[in-house]
Structures are given as structure tokens and as C-alpha cells.
C-alpha positions in Angstrom: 4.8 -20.5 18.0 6.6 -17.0 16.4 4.1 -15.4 13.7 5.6 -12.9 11.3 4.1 -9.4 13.0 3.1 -8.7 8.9 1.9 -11.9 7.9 -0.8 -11.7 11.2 -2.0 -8.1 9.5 -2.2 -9.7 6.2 -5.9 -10.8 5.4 -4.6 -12.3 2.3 -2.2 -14.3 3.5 -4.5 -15.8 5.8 -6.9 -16.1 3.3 -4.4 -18.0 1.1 -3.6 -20.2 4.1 -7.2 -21.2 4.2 -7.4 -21.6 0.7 -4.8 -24.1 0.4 -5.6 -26.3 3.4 -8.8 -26.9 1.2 -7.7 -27.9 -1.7 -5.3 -29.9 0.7 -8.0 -31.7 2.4 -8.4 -35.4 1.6 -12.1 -35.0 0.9 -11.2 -32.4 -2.0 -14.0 -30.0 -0.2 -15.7 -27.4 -2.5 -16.4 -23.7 -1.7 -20.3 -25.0 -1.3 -19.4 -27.8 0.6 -17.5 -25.6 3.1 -20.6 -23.3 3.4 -23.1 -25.8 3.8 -20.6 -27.3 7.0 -20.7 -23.3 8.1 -24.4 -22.9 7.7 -23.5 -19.4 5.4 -23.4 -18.9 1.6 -20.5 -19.9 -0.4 -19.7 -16.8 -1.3 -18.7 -15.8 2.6 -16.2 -18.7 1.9 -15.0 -17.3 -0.9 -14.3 -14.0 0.5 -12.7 -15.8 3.5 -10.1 -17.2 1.1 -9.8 -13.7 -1.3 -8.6 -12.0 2.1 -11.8 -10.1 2.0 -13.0 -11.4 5.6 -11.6 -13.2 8.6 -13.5 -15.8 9.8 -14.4 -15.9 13.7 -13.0 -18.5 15.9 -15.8 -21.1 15.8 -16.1 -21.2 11.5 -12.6 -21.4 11.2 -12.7 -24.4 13.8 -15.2 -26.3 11.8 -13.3 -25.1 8.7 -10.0 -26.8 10.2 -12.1 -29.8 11.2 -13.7 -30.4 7.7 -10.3 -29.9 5.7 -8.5 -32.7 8.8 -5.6 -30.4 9.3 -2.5 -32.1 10.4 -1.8 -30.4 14.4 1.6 -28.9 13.4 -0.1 -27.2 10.5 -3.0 -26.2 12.7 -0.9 -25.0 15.6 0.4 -22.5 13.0 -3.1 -21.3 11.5 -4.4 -20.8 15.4 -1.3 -19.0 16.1 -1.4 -16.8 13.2 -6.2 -16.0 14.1 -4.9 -15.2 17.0 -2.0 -12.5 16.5 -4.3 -11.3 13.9 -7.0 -10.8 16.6 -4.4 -8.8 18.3 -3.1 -6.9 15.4 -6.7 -5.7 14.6 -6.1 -2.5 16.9 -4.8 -0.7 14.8 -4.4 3.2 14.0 -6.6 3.1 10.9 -9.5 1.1 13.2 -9.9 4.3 14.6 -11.5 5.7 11.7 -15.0 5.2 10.7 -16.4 4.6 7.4 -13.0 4.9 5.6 -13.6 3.7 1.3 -13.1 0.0 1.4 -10.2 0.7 -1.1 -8.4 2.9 1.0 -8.6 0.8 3.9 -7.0 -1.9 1.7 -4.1 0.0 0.4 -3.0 1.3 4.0 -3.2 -2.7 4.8 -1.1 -3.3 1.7 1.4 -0.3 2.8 1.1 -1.9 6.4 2.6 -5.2 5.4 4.3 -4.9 2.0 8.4 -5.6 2.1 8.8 -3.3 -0.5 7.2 -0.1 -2.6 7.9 1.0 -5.9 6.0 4.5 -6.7 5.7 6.1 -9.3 5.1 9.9 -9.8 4.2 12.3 -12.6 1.6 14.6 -11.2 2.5 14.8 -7.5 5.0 14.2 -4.7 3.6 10.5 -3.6 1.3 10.3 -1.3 3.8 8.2 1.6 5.8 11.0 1.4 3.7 14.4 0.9 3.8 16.7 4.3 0.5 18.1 5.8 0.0 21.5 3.8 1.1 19.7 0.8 -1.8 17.5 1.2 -4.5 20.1 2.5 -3.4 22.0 -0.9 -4.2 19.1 -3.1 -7.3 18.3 -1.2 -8.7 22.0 -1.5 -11.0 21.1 -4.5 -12.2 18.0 -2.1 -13.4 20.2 0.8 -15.6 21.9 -1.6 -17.1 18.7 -3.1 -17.1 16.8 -0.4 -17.0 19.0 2.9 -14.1 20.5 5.1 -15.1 17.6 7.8 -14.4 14.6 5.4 -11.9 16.2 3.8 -9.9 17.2 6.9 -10.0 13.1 8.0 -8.6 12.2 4.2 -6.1 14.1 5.2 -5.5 13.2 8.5 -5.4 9.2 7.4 -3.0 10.4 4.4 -0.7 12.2 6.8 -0.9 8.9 9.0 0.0 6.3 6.1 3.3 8.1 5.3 4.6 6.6 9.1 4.9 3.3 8.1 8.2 4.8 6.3 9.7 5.5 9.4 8.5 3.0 12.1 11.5 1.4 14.0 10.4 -2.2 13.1 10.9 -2.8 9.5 10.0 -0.7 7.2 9.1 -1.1 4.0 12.3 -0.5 1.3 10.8 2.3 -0.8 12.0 3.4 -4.5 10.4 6.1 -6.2 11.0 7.6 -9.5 9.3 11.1 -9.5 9.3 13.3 -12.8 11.0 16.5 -12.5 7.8 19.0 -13.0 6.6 17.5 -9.7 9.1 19.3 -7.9 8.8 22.2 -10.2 5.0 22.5 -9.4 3.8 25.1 -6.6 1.3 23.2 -5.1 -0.2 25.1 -2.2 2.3 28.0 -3.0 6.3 28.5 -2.7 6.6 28.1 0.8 4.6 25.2 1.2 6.3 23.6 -1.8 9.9 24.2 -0.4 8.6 22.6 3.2 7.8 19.4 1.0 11.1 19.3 -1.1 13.0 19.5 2.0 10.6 16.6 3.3 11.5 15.0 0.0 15.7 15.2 0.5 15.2 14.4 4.5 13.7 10.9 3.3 15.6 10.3 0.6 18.6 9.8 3.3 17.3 6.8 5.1 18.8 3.5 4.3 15.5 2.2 3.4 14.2 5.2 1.1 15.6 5.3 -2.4 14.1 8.8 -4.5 15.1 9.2 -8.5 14.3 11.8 -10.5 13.6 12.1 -14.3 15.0 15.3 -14.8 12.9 17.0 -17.5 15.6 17.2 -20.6 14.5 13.3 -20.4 13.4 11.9 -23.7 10.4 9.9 -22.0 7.0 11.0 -22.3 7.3 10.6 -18.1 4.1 13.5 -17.5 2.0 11.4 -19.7 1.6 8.4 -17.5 -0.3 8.4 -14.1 1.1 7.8 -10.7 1.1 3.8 -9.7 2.7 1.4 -6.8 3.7 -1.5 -6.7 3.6 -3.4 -3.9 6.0 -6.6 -3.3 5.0 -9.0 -0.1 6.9 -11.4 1.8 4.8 -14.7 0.6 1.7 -12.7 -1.2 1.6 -12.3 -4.8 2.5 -8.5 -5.3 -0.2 -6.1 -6.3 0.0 -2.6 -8.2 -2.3 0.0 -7.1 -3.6 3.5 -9.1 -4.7 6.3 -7.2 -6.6 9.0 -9.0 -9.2 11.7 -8.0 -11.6 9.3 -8.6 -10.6 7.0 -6.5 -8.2 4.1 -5.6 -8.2 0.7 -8.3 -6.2 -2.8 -7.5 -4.7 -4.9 -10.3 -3.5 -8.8 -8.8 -3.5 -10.2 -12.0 0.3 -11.6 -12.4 0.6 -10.3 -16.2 -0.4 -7.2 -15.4 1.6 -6.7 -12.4 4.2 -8.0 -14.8 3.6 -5.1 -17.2 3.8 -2.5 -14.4 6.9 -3.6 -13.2 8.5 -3.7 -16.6 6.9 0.1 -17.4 8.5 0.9 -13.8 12.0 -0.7 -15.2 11.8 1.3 -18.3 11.2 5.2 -16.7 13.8 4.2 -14.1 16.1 4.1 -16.6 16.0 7.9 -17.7 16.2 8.8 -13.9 19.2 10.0 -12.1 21.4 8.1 -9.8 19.7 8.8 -6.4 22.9 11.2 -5.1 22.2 13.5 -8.7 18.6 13.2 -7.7 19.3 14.8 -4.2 21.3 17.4 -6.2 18.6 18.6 -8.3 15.9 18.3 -5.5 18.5 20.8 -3.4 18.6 23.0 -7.0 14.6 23.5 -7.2 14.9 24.0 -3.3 17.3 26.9 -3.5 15.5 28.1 -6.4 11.9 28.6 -4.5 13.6 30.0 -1.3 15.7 32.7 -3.3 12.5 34.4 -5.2 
């Protein structure tokens, strides 16, 4: 049986799957009831069906068993553990002790169909170069060591590929204020490396970059970066990323109000070819001084 190479990475799809041959089963099993047929808390169930954990191959047997899964509909949960099983080797794997958040946004990056960013106080992070990065994590390195610091960056450096991979991207449109370009993070030199970054990405079909050039009359500085991230069966999620850290909102209405907020500063951006325009102004601007 085909699996969807994105749905097999998705916890929470396969989470929801679980979730809904429950509720499907004819004896209407609870969350308790599932755990006491496991022999673990109800709460491991529950974080089965949040996308939080997979189960191993024996639990999710008994699982099937309890809920009386029809074979066709079974064949396609086995099919889908089992790519997953495969799919777990994966290039963020190789890091240890990554935050649990940001392990859960490069999954969300991993398997959305489409990204809607954000920017107002830096180049997004999908699309920021290496000395770019080491710039803005300078302050990290002295908080939390060069060591750490120097894997951030690696992994940050690392997500930004899933822009480019041969087998379907994600379709990317970002709206980026104007004083990010303007900015000279890590100096002029490293700045104009990034803004020519910035133009080579905004020429792929799948990569769509608008700027809000600063004569705008949108307060676009005062609000913080944010993504949103759109799946193929998944409810879509926005994420936040700040120096503190990384925050998840799943709630619809609030995704809802993201997207709308995302509609309304798109509106004051340029058409992506006037975008490229100004981009290749700044550009000639920092190379000429």
C-alpha cells in the first residue's frame, strides 16, 4: 500500500488516525479503557493520540484489536507505523537533546504543504545564510556557550533545506518589512551575502518573498515574526519564535486570527517582482559604501 512520504513523518496525523479509529470502535472505548487494555496510564494514550508519542508495534496491535478495525483500514494504519519506522532516520535524529519545541517545528517544516512567514525583526529563519545566523546568535554563545550555540546554528542552517529538496517542497510566502533588509546584522558584508540569499530564493517557483517597503502606513515593526503552517490533512498550526523560545498555537480561532493578521500586512507589501527590485536597491546600496 502507497503512504504519503509526509503523512509517515507526521506524528499528528498518526495520532489523529488513532484517535478516530477510537471513537470509531463499536465499544465506544475511553482513553482509560485503552490504558487499562495497554497496561500504562491514560495519559500515554492521550499523548499517543496528541501526536506527542508513537506507540511501538505490540500497543498499537492491542490498540487495533480493542477498537475491531476493519482489515482495509488496518492495512493502511500498519502501512503508515511502518514507513514511519523508516522515516525516523532522520537528519535532526542526529542531534541530541535538541528543545522539544524545536524538534517539533523542524517536524512541522518537514511535512507542512505550505509556509506563510512573517518578518519584522529579521530575515526568517528558513531562509537566513550561516553568518547571518552566527551574528544573531552572538549574544547566545555568551549566555549559553559557543558549543551549544554553534549546534543551534548548525540545526538552523539545516532546516532552511527543506526549501530546496527535489521532492516537494513546501510552497513558501513571506512578507518581510523593509528595515529587515535595511538592518546590518553581523555587518555590511555579511548582510549583502544574505540579501543576495534572499533574491536567489525568491526565484524558485515554490518561494514567493514580499516586502513592506517602509513608506507603508502599517505599524509592520511593531508585530513579532510568526508562521503559519498549512498540512495536507492536519489542522494548520501557527508558530512564534522569540529569544525566549519557540510557542505553538492549534486552536482553530486563533490560527484563524493569524491568518487574517497575515492577509491584512500582505496587503501593504509589494508585488513579489517590485519586491525583488527593492531587495536588489538595498543590495547595491551596501556593496557601493
Amino acid at each position: 500500500m502507497a503512504v504519503d512520504a509526509r503523512e509517515a513523518r507526521s506524528l499528528r496525523s498518526f495520532g489523529r488516525m488513532l484517535a478516530e479509529a477510537r471513537k470509531a470502535a463499536p465499544s465506544r472505548p475511553t482513553q482509560k479503557d485503552v490504558g487499562i487494555a495497554l497496561g500504562r496510564p491514560r495519559d500515554l494514550v492521550s499523548l499517543f493520540e496528541r501526536g506527542g508519542q508513537r506507540p511501538d508495534l505490540d500497543q498499537l496491535t492491542i490498540m487495533l484489536d480493542l477498537f475491531r478495525v476493519d482489515p482495509e483500514k488496518r492495512a493502511g494504519i500498519m502501512a503508515l507505523f511502518h514507513a514511519a519506522r523508516e522515516a525516523d532516520d532522520l537528519w535532526w535524529m542526529a542531534y541530541r537533546d535538541l528543545p522539544r519545541p524545536l524538534v517539533k517545528l523542524i517536524e512541522y517544516e518537514d511535512v507542512a504543504e505550505k509556509i506563510r512567514m512573517y518578518a519584522s525583526g529579521s530575515i526568517p529563519g528558513l531562509l537566513q545564510i550561516s553568518d547571518y545566523i552566527n551574528a544573531i546568535f552572538e549574544f547566545g554563545v555568551q549566555e549559553y556557550g559557543r558549543s551549544h550555540m554553534e549546534i543551534m546554528a548548525q540545526v538552523r542552517l539545516r532546516r532552511g533545506e527543506v526549501l530546496v529538496r527535489d521532492e516537494r517542497p513546501p510552497i513558501v510566502d513571506a512578507v518581510i518589512a523593509e528595515g529587515v533588509l535595511r538592518e546590518h546584522t553581523g555587518g555590511r558584508e555579511t548582510m549583502a551575502r544574505q540579501l543576495r540569499h534572499l533574491a536567489e530564493m525568491a526565484q524558485r517557483s515554490t518561494i514567493s518573498i514580499r516586502i513592506i517597503p517602509k513608506e507603508a502606513e502599517v505599524a509592520a515593526g511593531s508585530i513579532p515574526n510568526f508562521t503559519i503552517f498549512d498540512f495536507q490533512r492536519d489542522p494548520s498550526v501557527r508558530s512564534s519564535d522569540s529569544w525566549d523560545g519557540i510557542s505553538f498555537a492549534e486552536d482553530p480561532k486563533v490560527v484563524r486570527s493569524s491568518r487574517r493578521l497575515c492577509d491584512y500586512l500582505a496587503g501593504y507589501a509589494l508585488s513579489a517582482p517590485r519586491s525583488a527590485d527593492l531587495i536588489a536597491s538595498v543590495l547595491k546600496g551596501m556593496e557601493n559604501v
